[in-house]
N, C-alpha and C positions, 0 to 999 in steps of 0.2 A: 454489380447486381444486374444481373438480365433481365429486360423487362418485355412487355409484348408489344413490340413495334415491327419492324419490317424484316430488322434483323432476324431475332426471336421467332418471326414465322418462320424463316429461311429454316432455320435449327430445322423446327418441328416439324415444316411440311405446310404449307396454308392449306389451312381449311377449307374443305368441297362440299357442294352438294352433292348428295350421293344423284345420278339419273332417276328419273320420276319413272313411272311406268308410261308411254305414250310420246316421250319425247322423245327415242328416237326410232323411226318409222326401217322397218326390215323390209326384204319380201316374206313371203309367209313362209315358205318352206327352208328360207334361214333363217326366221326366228324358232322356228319347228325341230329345226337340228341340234341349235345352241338350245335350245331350252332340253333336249335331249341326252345331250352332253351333261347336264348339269342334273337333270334327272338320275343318271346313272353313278354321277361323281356323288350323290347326296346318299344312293344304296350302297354303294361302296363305302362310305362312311362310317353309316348307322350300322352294317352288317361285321364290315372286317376292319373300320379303323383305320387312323389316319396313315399307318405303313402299307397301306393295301390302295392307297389315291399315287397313281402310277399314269401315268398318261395313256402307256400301251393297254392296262388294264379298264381305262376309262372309255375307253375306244371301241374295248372289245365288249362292255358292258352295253354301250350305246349302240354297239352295230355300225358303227365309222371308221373309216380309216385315222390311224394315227396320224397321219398329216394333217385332218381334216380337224383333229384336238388342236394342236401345234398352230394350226391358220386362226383358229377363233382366237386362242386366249394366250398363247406364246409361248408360253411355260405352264408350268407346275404350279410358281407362282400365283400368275395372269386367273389360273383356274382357279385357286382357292380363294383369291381376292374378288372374283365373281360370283363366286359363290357367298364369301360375306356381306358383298354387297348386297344380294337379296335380303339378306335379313337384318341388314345395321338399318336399310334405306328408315324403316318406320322408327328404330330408336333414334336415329340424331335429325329425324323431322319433327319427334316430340320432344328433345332438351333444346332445338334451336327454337321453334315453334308453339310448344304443346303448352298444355295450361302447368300453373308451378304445382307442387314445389319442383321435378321435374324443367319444367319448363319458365319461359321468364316472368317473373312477378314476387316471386319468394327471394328471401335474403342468399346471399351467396352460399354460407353457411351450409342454409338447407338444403339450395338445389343441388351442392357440391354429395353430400350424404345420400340425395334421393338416384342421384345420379351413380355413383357409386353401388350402391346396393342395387338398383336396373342394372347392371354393367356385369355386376356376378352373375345376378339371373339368368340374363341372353347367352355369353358364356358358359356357364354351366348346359343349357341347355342345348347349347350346340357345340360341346367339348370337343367333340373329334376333328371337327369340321378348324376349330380355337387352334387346336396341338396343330394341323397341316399345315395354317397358316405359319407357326411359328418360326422363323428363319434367323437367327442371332447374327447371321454377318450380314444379313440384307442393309444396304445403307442407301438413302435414307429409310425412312418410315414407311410402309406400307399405307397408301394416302388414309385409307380409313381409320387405322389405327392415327396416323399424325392428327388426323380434325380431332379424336378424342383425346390427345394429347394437350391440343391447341386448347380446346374447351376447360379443362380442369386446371392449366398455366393461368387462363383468365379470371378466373372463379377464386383461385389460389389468390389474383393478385388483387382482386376487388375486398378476398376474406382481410389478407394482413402482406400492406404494398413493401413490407422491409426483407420479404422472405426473397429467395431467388425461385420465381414460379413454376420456371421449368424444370429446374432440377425436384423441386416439391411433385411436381408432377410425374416427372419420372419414377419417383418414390413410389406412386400410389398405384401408378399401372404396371409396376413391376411386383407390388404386393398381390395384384390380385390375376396375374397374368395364367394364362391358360395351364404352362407346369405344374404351377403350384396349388391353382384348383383342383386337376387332375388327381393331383398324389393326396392331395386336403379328401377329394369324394374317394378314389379308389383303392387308396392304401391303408386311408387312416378310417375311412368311413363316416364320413362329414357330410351332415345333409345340405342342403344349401342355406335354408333359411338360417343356420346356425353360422355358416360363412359370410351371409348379409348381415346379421346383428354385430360378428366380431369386427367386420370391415367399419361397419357403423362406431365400431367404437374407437378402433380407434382413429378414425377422421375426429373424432371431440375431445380426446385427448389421454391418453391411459394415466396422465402423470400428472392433468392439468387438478387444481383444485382451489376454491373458493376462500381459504385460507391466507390471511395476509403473511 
C-alpha cells in the first residue's frame, strides 16, 4: 500500500505554493511584456482554441519576437503552465487556507466533494486553456496538477487509510480531466452544474448502501 510520505510525494510531485502576486519583483517593462505574452496566449484561446496556442502564433499576437516567447517560458509547455498558474493561484490558496468545507475545518469526506466539484468549475471554465495543457507523455506531473494530486491522495487517506491513495487519486482526476469535460460539455451537451452533481456522486458512492 502507498501511503503519503516522502516516497509518495516523489510519485506525485510535492506540493507548491503556487508564486503570490509581489513576490517576485521584475523590471516593469518585463513584467509588461510577459504579462503580454500571456494576454495574447489567453485570446488566442478563447477566440481559436487550444490548436491555435503555437508559440510563433503567440508572438505574432503579442507583437514579439518568437525568441522573446521561447526566453520567458521555454516551451509551449512553460506557457500554458503559466498561464494555469494565474488562475489555480486563488483555488489551492482556498483548499490549502480558505474556510471548509473547501478549505481546513470540514471532515475529509466533505472537503474531498467541495473540492472536487470547485475543480470541474475552474476547469470547465477555462477548457481550452485545460485541453493545451494536456500532454499524456509529460512525465512527471505538471507541478500544479501534482499538488492537486498530492491534495486529494491525502483527503483519500484521512477518508479510509486501507485504500492505496494515490492510485484512488488518480482515479478521480482522470474522471474529471479536461478531455472528458470537453466531450461531457461539447459533444454531449452537458451543463456543468449537472457534471458537479454527477462527480458529487459519485465521490459518495453509486453502489454504497445503508443495508446490512
Amino acid at each position: 500500500m502507498v501511503k503519503i510520505d516522502a516516497a509518495a510525494g516523489s510519485d506525485l510531485g510535492q506540493p507548491r505554493e503556487l508564486p503570490m502576486a509581489g513576490q517576485r519583483r521584475e523590471r516593469s517593462d518585463a513584467a509588461a511584456n510577459r504579462e503580454r505574452i500571456l494576454c495574447a496566449a489567453r485570446t488566442l484561446l478563447a477566440e481559436q482554441g487550444s490548436d491555435a496556442l503555437t508559440m510563433q502564433a503567440v508572438a505574432t499576437a503579442a507583437g514579439v519576437g518568437k525568441g522573446t516567447v521561447f526566453h520567458r517560458f521555454g516551451d509551449r509547455d512553460g506557457l500554458t503552465q503559466a498561464l494555469i498558474d494565474d488562475y489555480m493561484r486563488d483555488f489551492q490558496d482556498a483548499f490549502l487556507h480558505g474556510p471548509p468545507p473547501l478549505g481546513p475545518g470540514a471532515r475529509p469526506a466533505e472537503r474531498l466533494e467541495a473540492f472536487v466539484v470547485e475543480l470541474v468549475q475552474i476547469q470547465a471554465d477555462h477548457l481550452e486553456l485545460a485541453l493545451a495543457a494536456e500532454n499524456p507523455a509529460r512525465h512527471p506531473l505538471a507541478p500544479v496538477y501534482a499538488t492537486l494530486a498530492f491534495h486529494i491522495a491525502a483527503l483519500v487517506h484521512e477518508i479510509d487509510p486501507t485504500l492505496d491513495e494515490v492510485v484512488v487519486a488518480g482515479f478521480i482526476l482522470s474522471a474529471i480531466a479536461p478531455p472528458f469535460l470537453h466531450r461531457m460539455r461539447s459533444v454531449l451537451g452537458v451543463d456543468t452544474p449537472t457534471l458537479q452533481a454527477n462527480a458529487r456522486a459519485l465521490l459518495q458512492g453509486l453502489t454504497r448502501t445503508d443495508d446490512p
